[in-house]
N, C-alpha and C positions, 0 to 999 in steps of 0.2 A: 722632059725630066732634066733634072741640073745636072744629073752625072752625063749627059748627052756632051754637055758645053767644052768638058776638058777633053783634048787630045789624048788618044792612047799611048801616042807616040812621044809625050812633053808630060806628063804629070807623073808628078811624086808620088810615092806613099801615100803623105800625109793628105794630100790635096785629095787624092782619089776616096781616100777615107772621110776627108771632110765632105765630098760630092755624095756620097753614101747616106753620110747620115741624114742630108737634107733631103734626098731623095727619101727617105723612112720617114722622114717629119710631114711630106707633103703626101703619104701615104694614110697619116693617121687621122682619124676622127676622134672630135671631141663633142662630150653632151656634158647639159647644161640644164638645170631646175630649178623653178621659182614656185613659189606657194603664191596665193595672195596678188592673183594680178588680172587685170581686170575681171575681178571678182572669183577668179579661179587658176589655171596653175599654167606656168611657162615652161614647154618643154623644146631644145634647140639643136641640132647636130650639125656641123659642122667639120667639112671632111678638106684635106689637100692643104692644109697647113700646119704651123707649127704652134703650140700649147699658147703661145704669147697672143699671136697672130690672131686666134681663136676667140681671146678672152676678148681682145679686144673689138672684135664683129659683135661677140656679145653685148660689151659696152654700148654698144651701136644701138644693135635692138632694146636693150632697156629704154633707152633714152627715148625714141621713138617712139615706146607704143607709151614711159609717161607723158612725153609732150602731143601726143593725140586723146591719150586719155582724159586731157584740161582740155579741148576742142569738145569732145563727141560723147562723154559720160554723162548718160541722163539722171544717175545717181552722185553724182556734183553738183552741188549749188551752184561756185565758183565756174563749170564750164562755160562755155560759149550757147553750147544748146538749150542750155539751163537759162542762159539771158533770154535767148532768142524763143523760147516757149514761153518767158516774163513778160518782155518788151513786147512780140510779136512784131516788132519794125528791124531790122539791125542788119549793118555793112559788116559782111563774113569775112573769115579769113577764107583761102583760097582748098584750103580743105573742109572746114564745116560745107561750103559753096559744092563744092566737087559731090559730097554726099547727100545732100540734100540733094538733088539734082538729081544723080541718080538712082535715088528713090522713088523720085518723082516718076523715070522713066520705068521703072520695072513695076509701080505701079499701073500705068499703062500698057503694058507688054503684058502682065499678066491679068486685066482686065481686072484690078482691083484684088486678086487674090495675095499679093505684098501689096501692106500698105503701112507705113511708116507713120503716117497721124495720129495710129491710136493711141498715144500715151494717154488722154484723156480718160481713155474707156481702162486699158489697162490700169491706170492708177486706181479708178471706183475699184474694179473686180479686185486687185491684190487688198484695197481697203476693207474690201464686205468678207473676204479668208476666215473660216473661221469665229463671225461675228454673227452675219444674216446672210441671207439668200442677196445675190445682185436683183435689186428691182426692174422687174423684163423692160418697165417702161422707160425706166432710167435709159439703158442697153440703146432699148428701138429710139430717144429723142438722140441721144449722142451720136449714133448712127446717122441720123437724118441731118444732123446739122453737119457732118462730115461730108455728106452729100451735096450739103446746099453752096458749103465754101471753100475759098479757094485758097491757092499759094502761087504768089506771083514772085517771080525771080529774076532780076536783071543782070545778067550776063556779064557789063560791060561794068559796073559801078558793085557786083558782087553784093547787091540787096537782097535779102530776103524777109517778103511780108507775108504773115496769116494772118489772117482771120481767128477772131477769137477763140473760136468751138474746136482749131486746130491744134494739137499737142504733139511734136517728132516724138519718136520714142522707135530710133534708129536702130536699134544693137542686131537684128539680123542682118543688116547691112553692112554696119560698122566694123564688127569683131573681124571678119573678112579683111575689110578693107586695111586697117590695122596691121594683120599677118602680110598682106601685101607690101605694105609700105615697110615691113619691117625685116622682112626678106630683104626688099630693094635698099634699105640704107645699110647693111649689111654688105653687100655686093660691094657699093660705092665705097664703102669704108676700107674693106680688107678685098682689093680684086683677083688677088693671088685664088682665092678662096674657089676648092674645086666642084663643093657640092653643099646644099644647104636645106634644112626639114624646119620650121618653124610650127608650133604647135600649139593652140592658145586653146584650153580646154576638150580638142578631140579634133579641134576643125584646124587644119592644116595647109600649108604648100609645101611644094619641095622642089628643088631645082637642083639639075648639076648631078655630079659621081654621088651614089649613094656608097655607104662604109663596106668594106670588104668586096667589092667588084670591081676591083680593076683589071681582071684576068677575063673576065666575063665579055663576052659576044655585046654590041652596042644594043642585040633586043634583050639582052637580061641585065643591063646596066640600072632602070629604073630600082625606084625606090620600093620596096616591100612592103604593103602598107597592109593589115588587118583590119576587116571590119566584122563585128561580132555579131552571133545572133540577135534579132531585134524582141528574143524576150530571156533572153539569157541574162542576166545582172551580178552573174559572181566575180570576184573579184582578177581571179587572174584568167575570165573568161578567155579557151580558144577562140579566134578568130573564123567567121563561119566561112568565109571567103579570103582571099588573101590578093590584094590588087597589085600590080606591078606599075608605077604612074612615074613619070616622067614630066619636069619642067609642070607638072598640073595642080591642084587644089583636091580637096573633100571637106567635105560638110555635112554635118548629120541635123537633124531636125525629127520631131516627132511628141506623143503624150509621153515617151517614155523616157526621154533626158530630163523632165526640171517637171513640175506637180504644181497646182497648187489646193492646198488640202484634197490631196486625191486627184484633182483633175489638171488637165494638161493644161498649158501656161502659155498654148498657143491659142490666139481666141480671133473668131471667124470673122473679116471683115465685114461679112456681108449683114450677120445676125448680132454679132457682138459676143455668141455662147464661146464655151470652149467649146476644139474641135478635137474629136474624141477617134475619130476615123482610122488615123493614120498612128502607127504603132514606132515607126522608124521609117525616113526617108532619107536617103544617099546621095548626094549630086558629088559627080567627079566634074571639074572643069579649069576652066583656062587662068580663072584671078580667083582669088579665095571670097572677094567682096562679092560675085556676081552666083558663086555658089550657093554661098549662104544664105542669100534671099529665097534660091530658088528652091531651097531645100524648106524655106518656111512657107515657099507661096504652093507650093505640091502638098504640104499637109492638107491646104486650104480648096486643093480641086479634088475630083473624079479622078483616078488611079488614069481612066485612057483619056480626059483634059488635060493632066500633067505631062504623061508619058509624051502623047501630042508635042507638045509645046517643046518638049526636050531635043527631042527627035528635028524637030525643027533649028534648032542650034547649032551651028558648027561648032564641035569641042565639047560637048556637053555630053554626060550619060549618068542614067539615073536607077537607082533600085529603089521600090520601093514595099511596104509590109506593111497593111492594116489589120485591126486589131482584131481581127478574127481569123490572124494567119494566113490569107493570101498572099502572094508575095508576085509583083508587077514588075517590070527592068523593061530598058528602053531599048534598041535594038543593037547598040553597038557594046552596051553593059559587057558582054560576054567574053567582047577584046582584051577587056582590062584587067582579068580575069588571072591570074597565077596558077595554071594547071600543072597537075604531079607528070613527072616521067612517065614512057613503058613499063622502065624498073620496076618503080614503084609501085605501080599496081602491080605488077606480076609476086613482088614480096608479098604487098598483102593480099591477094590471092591466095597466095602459097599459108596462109598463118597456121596454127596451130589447130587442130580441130576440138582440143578444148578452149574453146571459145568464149571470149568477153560476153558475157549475156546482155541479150539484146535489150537496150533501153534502161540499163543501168548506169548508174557513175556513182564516184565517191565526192560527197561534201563535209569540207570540213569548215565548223563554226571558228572561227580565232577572236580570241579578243587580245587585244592590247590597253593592260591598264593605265591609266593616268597616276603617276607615282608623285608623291609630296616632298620632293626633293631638289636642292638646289641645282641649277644648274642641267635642266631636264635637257635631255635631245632625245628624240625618237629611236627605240629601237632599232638594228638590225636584224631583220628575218629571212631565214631560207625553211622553207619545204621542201622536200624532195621524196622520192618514194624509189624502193630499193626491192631489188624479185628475192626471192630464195636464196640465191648466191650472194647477198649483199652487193649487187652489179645495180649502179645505178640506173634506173628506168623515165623517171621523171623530174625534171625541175618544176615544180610548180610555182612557186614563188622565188625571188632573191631581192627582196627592198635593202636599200641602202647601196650607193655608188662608187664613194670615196676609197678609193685604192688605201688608205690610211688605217681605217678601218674595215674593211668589208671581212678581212682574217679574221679579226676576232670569236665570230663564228667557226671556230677550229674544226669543230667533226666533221663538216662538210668541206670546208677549205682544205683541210690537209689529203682529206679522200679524192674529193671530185673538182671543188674549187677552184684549185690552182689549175689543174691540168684545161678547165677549159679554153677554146682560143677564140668562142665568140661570144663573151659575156657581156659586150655590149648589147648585144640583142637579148637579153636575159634579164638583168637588172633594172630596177625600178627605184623610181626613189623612197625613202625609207617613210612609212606610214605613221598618222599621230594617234593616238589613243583614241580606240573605237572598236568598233565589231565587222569585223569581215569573214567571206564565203569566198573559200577557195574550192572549186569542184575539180576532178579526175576525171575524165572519159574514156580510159582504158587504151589511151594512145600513148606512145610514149613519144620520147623528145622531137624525134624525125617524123612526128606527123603517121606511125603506123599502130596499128590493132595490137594489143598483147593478150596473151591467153589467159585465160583463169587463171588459180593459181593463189599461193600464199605473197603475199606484200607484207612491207613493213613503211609505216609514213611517219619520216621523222621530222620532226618540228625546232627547232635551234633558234633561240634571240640572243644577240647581246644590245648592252649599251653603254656610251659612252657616259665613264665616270658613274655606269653601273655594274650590276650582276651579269651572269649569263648562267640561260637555261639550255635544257636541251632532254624534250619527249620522242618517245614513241610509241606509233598503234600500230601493232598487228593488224592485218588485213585478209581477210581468207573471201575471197572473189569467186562467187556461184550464185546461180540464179536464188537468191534468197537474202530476201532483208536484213541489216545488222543495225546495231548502232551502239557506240561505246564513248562514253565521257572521260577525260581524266582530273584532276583537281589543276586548283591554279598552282603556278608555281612565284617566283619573286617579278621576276619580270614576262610573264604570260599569266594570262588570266585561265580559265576553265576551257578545254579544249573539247569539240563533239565531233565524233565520224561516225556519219551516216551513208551505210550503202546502200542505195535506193533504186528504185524505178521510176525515172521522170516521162515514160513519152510508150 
């Protein structure tokens, strides 16, 4: 730390006060949010430096995953891949070369379950969406000619030729490999930089001090990372597990991240169908590139093929969830695992004997309207849910980040808002006009069980250079169904809370 460097016995005031504050600077975290990037949203944190320092690691990573995105985006004309599936002959740059490659190789590693060639097939299937049926014959010749040819690669002059019938169609590879590269020029840019989370649509690294543990034991230093149930889809879903990861990767794959009309968007190399099997698969591991295959090439096996193959990895662990709810993990999954205290089980043990009834929770329908007004930006929202004593119980949502604005929402700000001290971990960025489900499970903030009982859920938007609203629903929690609508208001649309029995 900087305040280390001055003498106790030689520094000023001022001097000890300036070592202070840089010490508080190299204590903070900064996050960071992009919509709209390769083809979904950039999330960054950033911890051990100061606000400037930050922006500009940031600067880093934009720049990098655009100048990979004109390398590896098979939805660019202008890319390199986009030539090199045209041409089929072409001298790579040293990164298109690096991914093709090792394509090639986890293509073989996993005995053809990643295989990066199909853009061909994949292009018919998203083409026939919607229109007709994909022709099985079509399916089984493009199959076959994937079979019959090859991809030769020179090493030394960075050539790469296919064969007509071959089309890359890299992106379980790539997105990874991207977060990698984008973490690493990040490092090299700002090396002061004490902790770093790179997040490109759910698939992640993270390396270094994660935000607020620096008092923490070097085994509870990792990163916190949530992963949610794999049929859970609301929007401020808890986390069914919670991993503790360190210097590692995550990668999700499965039918239930991306559709297409109805079916899953990952499609079988061996048959060409979608593959329907696998509901959500997990891979933790060492490079985010090498995850992210294997999280598409485990959709494409046997639950004990995949598990096999993981198990066989140094660094690698894997959970996996087919679609009739069995739920597979490879044998060291269990490490990575973020278990509760004594304590805490002992508190919830101890809970109330008027009890959350079993297999309920509250969902609330939210819309956010699209308003015809100049100058639109997205809402601010918080939900939260408050007992009988008006004592806050839940945060369920808080979109919107910017310390400028996040007040605006005053009923919550001036109550609960300010006072809390880790709303980094809480906030999300602010949502664009559409329909969301936020669900309750009767847990409150700390992760424990709350009794029956009367609730109240209050709902709060504002917006910039707009209105601000601000509902609530009574909530009376007992084994018995409810369900209550409110009208819209200027800036929220029509509000539903239904308390229900899911399970």
């Amino acid at each position: 730390m900087a305040i280390a460097l001055i003498s106790p016995f030689s520094a000023h005031a001022t001097e000890a006060q300036s070592a202070n504050q840089l010490d508080q600077a190299q204590l903070q975290s900064h996050q960071f949010h992009q919509d709209h990037v390769l083809g979904t949203s950039l999330d960054v944190v950033i911890t051990g430096v100061s606000k400037q320092q930050a922006k500009t690691a940031y600067k880093a990573i934009e720049s990098e995953i655009a100048r990979l995105d004109k390398i590896l985006s098979t939805w660019r004309d202008d890319s390199e891949i986009s030539q090199l599936n045209r041409e089929k002959n072409i001298q790579a740059s040293p990164e298109l070369f690096e991914v093709i490659a090792a394509c090639e190789t986890m293509r073989h590693q996993t005995c053809g379950a990643f295989d990066a060639r199909l853009g061909q097939l994949i292009a018919l299937w998203e083409k026939s969406q919607g229109i007709q049926k994909l022709d099985q014959n079509t399916r089984a010749q493009v199959i076959a000619q994937l079979d019959q040819n090859s991809v030769s690669l020179d090493q030394d002059s960075k050539t790469i030729a296919i064969d007509s019938a071959v089309k890359f169609a890299p992106d379980a590879y790539a997105k990874g490999y991207i977060i990698d590269r984008a973490l690493a020029v990040a490092r090299e840019k700002v090396p002061a930089i004490q902790g770093l989370l790179v997040d490109i649509g759910g698939d992640m690294r993270v390396w270094g001090q994660a935000p607020n543990k620096q008092n923490q034991t070097a085994d509870q230093q990792g990163w916190s990372i949530g992963v949610q149930s794999a049929f859970n889809h609301f929007d401020n879903v808890a986390p069914d597990q919670v991993l503790n990861l360190k210097d590692q990767a995550i990668a999700f794959s499965g039918k239930g991240y991306r559709n297409l009309a109805g079916q899953s968007h990952l499609l079988d190399p061996k048959t060409g169908a979608p593959l329907q099997q696998v509901e959500q698969c997990v891979v933790v591991g060492q490079c985010a590139a090498q995850a992210d295959a294997l999280a598409t090439a485990l959709a494409a096996m046997t639950p004990s093929e995949g598990l096999e193959l993981i198990d066989a990895l140094v660094g690698y662990e894997s959970k996996l969830t087919t679609a009739d709810g069995q739920v597979f993990q490879s044998n060291g999954w269990n490490n990575l695992v973020h278990t509760q205290s004594q304590a805490d089980m002992l508190n919830i043990a101890s809970s109330s004997s008027a009890k959350w009834p079993a297999g309920y929770q509250a969902v609330l329908d939210l819309n956010i309207p699209k308003l015809d007004v100049e100058k639109y930006r997205a809402p601010y929202v918080v939900v939260w849910v408050t007992d009988k004593d008006k004592k806050i119980v839940r945060t369920l949502a808080v979109w919107g980040k910017d310390e400028k604005w996040i007040n605006t929402n005053y009923v919550w700000w001036r109550r609960y808002g300010r006072q809390m001290t880790s709303l980094d971990a809480v906030a999300k960025p602010s949502r664009q006009p559409g329909n969301y489900k936020l669900a309750w499970d009767g847990k409150d903030d700390h992760g424990k069980p709350v009794a029956a009982g009367q609730y109240q859920v209050h709902i709060e938007t504002a917006r910039e250079h707009g209105d601000h609203s601000y509902q609530t629903i009574n909530l009376d929690v007992k084994a018995k169904p409810s369900a209550q609508t409110l009208a819209a208001q200027k800036e929220i649309g029509t509000l539903k809370l239904n308390f229900q029995k899911v399970n």
